[in-house]
N, C-alpha and C positions, 0 to 999 in steps of 0.2 A: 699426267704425262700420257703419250699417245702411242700408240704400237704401229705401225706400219707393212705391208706384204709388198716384198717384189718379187713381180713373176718372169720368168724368162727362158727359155729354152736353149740360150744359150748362157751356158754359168759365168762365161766371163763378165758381161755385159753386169750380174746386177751385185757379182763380187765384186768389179770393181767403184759401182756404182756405190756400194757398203760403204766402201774404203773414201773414197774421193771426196763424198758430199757431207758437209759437216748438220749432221740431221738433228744434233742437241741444240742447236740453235732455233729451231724449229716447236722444242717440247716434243722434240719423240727419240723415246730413251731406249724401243725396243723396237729391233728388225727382222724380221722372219722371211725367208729368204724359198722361194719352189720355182722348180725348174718344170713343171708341167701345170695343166689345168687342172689336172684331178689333183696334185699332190696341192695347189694350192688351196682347193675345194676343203679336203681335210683339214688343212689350218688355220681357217675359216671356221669351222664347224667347232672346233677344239679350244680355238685362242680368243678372245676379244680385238680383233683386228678393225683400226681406225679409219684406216686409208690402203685401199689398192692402187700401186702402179703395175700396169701388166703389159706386155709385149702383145701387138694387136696379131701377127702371122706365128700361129704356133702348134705343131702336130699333132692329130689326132685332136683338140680340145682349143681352140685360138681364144683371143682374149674377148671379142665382143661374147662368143657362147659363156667363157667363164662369167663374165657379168650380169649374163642373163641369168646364169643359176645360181647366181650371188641374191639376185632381181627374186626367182621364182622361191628362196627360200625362206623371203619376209626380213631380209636384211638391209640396209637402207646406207650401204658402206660407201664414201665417196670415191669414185672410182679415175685413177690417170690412164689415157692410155697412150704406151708409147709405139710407133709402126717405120718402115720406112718406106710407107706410102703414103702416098700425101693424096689419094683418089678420093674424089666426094663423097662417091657410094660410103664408103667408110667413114668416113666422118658423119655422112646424115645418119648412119645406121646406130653410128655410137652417142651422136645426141640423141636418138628415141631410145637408146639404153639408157639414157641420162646421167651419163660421163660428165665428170665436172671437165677435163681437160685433155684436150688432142695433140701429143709431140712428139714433133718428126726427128727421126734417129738422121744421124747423129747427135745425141741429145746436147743441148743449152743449157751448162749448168743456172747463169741467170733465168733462161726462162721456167726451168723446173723449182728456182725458189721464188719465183715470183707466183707460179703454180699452186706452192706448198704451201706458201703465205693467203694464199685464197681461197683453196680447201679447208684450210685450220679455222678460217674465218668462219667460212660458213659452218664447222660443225661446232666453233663457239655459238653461234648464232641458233643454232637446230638446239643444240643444250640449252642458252639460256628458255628458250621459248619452249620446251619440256617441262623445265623447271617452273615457268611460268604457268602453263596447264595444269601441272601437278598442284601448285597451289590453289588454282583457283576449282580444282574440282574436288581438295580437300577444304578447301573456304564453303562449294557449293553444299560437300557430302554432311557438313558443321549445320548449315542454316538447312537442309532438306525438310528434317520435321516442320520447322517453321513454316517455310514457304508452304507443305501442303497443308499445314491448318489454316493459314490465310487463303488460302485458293477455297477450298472447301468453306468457310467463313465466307467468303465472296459470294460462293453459290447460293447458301442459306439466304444472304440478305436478298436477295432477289440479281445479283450481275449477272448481264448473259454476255458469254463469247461466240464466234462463231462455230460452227462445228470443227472448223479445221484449226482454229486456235486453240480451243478447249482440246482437242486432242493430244497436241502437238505439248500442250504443257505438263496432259496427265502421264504423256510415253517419256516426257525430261524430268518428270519427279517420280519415274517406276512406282506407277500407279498403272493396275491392270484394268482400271474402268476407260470407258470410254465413253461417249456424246451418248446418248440413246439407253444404254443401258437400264436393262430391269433392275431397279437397288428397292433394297427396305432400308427404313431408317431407325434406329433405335436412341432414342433420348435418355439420357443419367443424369439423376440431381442428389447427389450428398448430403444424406440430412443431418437433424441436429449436431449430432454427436461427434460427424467429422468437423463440424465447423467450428468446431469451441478451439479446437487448435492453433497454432499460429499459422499464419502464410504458408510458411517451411512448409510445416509439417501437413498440411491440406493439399500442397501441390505432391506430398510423398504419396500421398493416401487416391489422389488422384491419379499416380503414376500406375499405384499398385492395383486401384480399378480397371484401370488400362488394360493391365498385362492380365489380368483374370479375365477380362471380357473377349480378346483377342484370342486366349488359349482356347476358349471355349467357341467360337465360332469359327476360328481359322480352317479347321480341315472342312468346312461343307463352303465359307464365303471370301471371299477378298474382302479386305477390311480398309477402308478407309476414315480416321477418325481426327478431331478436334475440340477445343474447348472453346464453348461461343461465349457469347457477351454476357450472358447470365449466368456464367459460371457453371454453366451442366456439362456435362462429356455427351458428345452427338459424334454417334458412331452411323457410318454409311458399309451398307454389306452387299455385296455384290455374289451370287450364286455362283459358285466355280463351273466351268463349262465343263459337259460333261457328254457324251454318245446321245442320250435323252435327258433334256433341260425335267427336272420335278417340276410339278404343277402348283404353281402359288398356292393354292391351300396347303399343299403338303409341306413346303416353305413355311409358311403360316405357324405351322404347327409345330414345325424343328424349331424355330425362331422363339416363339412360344415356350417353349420347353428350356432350350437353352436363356433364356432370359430369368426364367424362373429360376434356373440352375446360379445363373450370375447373382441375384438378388440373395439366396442362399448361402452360395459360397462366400461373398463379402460380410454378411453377419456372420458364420462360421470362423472366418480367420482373421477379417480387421474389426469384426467387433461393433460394427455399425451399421447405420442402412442407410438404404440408398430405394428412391421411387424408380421406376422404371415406365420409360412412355413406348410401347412398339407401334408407328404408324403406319397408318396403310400403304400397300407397295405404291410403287410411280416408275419415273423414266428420269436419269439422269440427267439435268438442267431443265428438262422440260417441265419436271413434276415436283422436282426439289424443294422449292421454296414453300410450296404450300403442304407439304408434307412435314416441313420442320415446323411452319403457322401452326397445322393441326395439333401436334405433338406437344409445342409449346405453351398452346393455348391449353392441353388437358391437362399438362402439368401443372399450369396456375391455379386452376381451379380445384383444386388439394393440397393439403399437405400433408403431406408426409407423419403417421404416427411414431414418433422413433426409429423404428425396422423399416418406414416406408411403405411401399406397396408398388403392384406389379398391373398394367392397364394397359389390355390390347384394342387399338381402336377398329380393328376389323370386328371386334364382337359389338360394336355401336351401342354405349353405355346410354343409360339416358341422361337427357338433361338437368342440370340442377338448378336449382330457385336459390337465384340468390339477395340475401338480407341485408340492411346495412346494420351500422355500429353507434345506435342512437346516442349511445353512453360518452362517447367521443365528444359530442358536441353538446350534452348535457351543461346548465351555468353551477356552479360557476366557472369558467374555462380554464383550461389549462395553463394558458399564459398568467393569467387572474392569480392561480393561488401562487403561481413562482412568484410575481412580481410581490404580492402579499407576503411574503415571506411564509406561507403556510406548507413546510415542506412535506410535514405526516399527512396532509389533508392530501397533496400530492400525491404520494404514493398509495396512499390508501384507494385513490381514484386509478391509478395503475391498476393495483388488485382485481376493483371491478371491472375493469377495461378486459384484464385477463379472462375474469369469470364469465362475461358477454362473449367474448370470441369463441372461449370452449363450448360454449352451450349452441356456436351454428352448427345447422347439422351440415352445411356445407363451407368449410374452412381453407380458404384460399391463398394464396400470395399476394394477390390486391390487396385484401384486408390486413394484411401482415404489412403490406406498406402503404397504405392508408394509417395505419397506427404511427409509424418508422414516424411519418413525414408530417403529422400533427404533430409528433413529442417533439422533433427537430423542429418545429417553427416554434414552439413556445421555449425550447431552452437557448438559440438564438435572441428570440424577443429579448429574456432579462440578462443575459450577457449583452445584448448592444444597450440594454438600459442604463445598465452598472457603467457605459464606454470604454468595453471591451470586447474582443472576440473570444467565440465561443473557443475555438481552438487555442486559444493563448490559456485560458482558462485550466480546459480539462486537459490537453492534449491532443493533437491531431488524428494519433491513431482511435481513440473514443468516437470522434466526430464523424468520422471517415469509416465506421462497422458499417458493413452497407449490408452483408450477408447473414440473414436470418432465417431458420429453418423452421421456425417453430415460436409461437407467443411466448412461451413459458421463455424461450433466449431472448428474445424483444426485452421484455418486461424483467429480465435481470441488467439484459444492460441499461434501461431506462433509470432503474434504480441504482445503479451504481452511477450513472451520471449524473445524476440528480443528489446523491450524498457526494462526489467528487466536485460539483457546483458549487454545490450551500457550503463546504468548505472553503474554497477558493473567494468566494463573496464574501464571506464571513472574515476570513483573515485581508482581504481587500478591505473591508469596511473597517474597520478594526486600526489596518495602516492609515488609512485617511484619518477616522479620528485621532489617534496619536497624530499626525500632522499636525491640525487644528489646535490641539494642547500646544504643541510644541508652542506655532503660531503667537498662541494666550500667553505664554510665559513670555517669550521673547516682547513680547507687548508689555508688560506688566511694567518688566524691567528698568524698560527704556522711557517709561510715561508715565513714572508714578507719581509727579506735580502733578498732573491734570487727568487721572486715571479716572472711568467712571466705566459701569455696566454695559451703557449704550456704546460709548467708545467701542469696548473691548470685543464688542458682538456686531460694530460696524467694519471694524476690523476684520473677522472672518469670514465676512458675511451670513450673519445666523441671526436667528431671533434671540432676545436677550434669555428668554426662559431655558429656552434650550442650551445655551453656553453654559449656565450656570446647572442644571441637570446634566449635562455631558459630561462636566469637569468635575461634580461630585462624583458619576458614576465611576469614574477611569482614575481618580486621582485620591480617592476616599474620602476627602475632604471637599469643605463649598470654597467656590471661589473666592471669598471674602477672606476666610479663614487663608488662604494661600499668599492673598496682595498682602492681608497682615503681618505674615511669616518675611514675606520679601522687605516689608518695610522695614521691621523689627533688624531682621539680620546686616540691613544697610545701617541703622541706625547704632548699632553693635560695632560696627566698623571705624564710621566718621568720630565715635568717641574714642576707640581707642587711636588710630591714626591721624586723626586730621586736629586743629586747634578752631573749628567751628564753633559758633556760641549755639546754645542752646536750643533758640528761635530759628536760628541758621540751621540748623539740623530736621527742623521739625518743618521750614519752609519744603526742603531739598524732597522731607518726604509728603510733602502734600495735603500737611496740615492748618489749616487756617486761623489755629489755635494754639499757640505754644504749650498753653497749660491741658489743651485736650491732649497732645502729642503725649505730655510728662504723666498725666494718667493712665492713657493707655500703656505707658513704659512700664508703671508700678505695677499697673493691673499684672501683662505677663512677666515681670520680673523680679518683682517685688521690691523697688528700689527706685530712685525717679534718678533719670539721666547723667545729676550731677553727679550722685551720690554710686555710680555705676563707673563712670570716668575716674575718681578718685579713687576708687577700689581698685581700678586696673592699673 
């Protein structure tokens, strides 16, 4: 509901104006009523007032000044005014006050509801569109972290904007850097320890790096930061302006210190390490991308002992010699012993893969995936052997570990794939032979006039030797010994149920001999046929 002010110097005009006009019609439930400019000034100041109607000629204070001080106190109230003057001057004067409405006394009650109806509109219209802002600058204030790790993201890969684009986005995402700027850059990689965790809890442990690397540099830098595509945290610092800028070594050396202090503090209370890259200073876009190359590039070439380690490249480390992993490609290969089924000889070759890596004296990232991406093409290979995916197999999340800190993590999840594998195969292989038997009996069953070996294993498509090895191994018994049991237990049957003659029994079961049939009855029965019939 809406409040209202009428102003007027003369009381009768807006008492009866109170009385006459039916203003609940309108949505305005409350009238406040001043008979000068000042006293309406004060109910203004006091009240939440909607809309002003004001008398334009009025002493000491007339209604265009009230409006202006309505104007000059940051109030945006729609204003009527009513005069009985109808001179231009006044009306140009009260459109640059930005009077929604000019009417001339003797007032028109249709035309002050036609008025009222068009102010209300418009401050439905000023609301919804408040409310609209309101949202999208609580939508904007939701996605801000985002957008500045994506922008900062952008700059790392090499995007350039122009100076006045890049500015204009870093003053809408209250970022105090700008185009030019002197920044250092400080690289974080999480080692082993945090990454054994799940998702969750790596992005908690990332959070909590966050906030300790920030406490500690915020009062000397502006801190702007992100998590790039290899999963490190790259923090950009910007020197807080100060009477006299410090001199980059001096910088150097705060930075230096406080980094150390960070690598400290995260073993001290999360219990983990983390490496740390500080690259040499540059200029903002200009120098960016190849200062995060350098930083990146010295982080790969180490890893991280547990605790990690701390690497400023203004002290310009030397170069390292780097080896490869002969053991990798050693025969017999990798793929070789999965498909071989040899899975100890497998992992025993993990071992020394491990034992080869410990022994560089320079142990890199490469190398860590160089290792990743040999074991991932050989345990691919024997899952599309078996025609299957690897991830239906083990799981997608097994497949999909991408982050390793360290061989000794490699080389547990290698082994753990590798016995989560040979299980899955094993009970794969396992099901298909049960198939096959199933297969053989149903065969048996249905073709025991014309049953033979070769049949039975053209049938499955197997070699005869192997049928008959498969079906003892799974079934404890030879195949022979089973067609025997099926025939016997048929021939058990048609004697008791059926009135077949003897011959006719011994045909149905596939013997070319009646009297072979009636010995082999006696043999497991101890009884021939007739003398079984007659007993039952």
């Amino acid at each position: 509901m809406l409040q209202i002010l009428l102003v007027d110097d003369e009381s009768y005009v807006i008492d009866d104006l109170e009385i006459a006009f039916p203003w609940g019609d309108y949505g305005i439930d409350k009238i406040h009523k001043a008979y000068s400019g000042m006293e309406a000034l004060q109910i203004i100041d006091s009240q939440s007032i909607d809309i002003v109607i004001t008398d334009i000629a009025m002493p000491g204070m007339n209604g265009l000044e009230l409006i202006k001080h309505v104007r000059e106190r940051g109030r945006s109230i729609p204003c009527i005014l009513l005069t009985g003057y109808a001179e231009f001057e006044y009306a140009k004067e009260a459109i640059e006050q930005g009077v929604v409405e000019y009417l001339i006394k003797p007032l028109d009650q249709e035309k002050l509801a036609a008025c009222l109806a068009k102010t209300i509109r418009l401050i439905e219209l000023q609301l919804e569109k408040a409310a609209s802002y309101e949202q999208a600058m609580i939508t904007f204030r939701e996605h801000l972290p985002s957008l500045k790790d994506k922008l900062l993201n952008q700059l790392l890969q090499g995007n350039r904007y122009s100076t006045e684009t890049l500015n204009e986005r870093l003053s809408g995402y209250q970022l105090a850097f700008r185009d030019g700027d002197h920044v250092f850059l400080v690289l974080v990689r999480l080692e082993e320890q945090f990454t054994r965790y799940s998702l969750n809890s790596l992005q908690l442990f990332e959070y909590a790096v966050t906030n300790i690397a920030c406490e500690l540099f915020e009062d000397s830098f502006d801190i702007w930061h992100c998590r790039d595509s290899y999963d490190y945290l790259v923090f950009l610092l910007r020197p807080k302006q100060a009477e006299v800028l410090p001199t980059t070594d001096f910088l150097n050396k705060l930075l230096k210190h406080r980094s150390l202090q960070l690598h400290h503090n995260v073993n001290e209370y999360l219990k983990g390490g983390i490496s740390v890259i500080l690259a040499s200073p540059g200029k903002l876009q200009q120098d960016i991308r190849g200062m995060y190359e350098q930083a990146t590039s010295a982080l790969k070439k180490q890893v991280g002992k547990g605790s990690g380690y701390f690497l400023s490249l203004s002290d310009q480390p030397q170069a390292v010699f780097i080896r490869s992993l002969h053991v990798l490609y050693e025969p017999p290969a990798l793929n070789h012993l999965l498909e071989l089924g040899q899975w100890e000889a497998f992992k025993e070759r993990l071992r020394q893969i491990e034992a080869a890596y410990s022994s560089l004296s320079e142990q890199t990232e490469e190398h860590l995936e160089e290792i990743r991406s040999l074991l991932m093409s050989a345990f691919h290979y024997i899952a599309h052997k078996n025609h299957s995916l690897l991830s239906d197999l083990v799981g997608q999340a097994m497949v999909y570990r991408l982050m390793f800190r360290s061989v000794t993590q490699l080389i547990e999840w290698a082994e753990e794939l590798c016995d989560t594998l040979r299980t899955r195969l094993e009970e794969q292989s396992l099901n298909e032979q049960n198939a096959v038997i199933q297969a053989i009996q149903v065969f048996v069953s249905a073709h025991l006039p014309t049953l033979s070996l070769q049949a039975i294993a053209d049938h499955v498509w197997l070699h005869p030797v192997y049928v008959s090895k498969l079906f003892k191994q799974l079934k404890g018994i030879s195949l022979s010994e089973y067609i025997l049991g099926v025939k016997m237990d048929l021939a058990i049957y048609l004697l008791r149920h059926s009135s077949d003659k003897i011959y006719e029994i011994s045909d149905k079961l596939g013997y070319s001999n009646s009297q072979y049939f009636i010995k082999v009855f006696r043999d497991k029965f101890g009884m021939t046929p007739q003398e079984y019939r007659e007993l039952a």
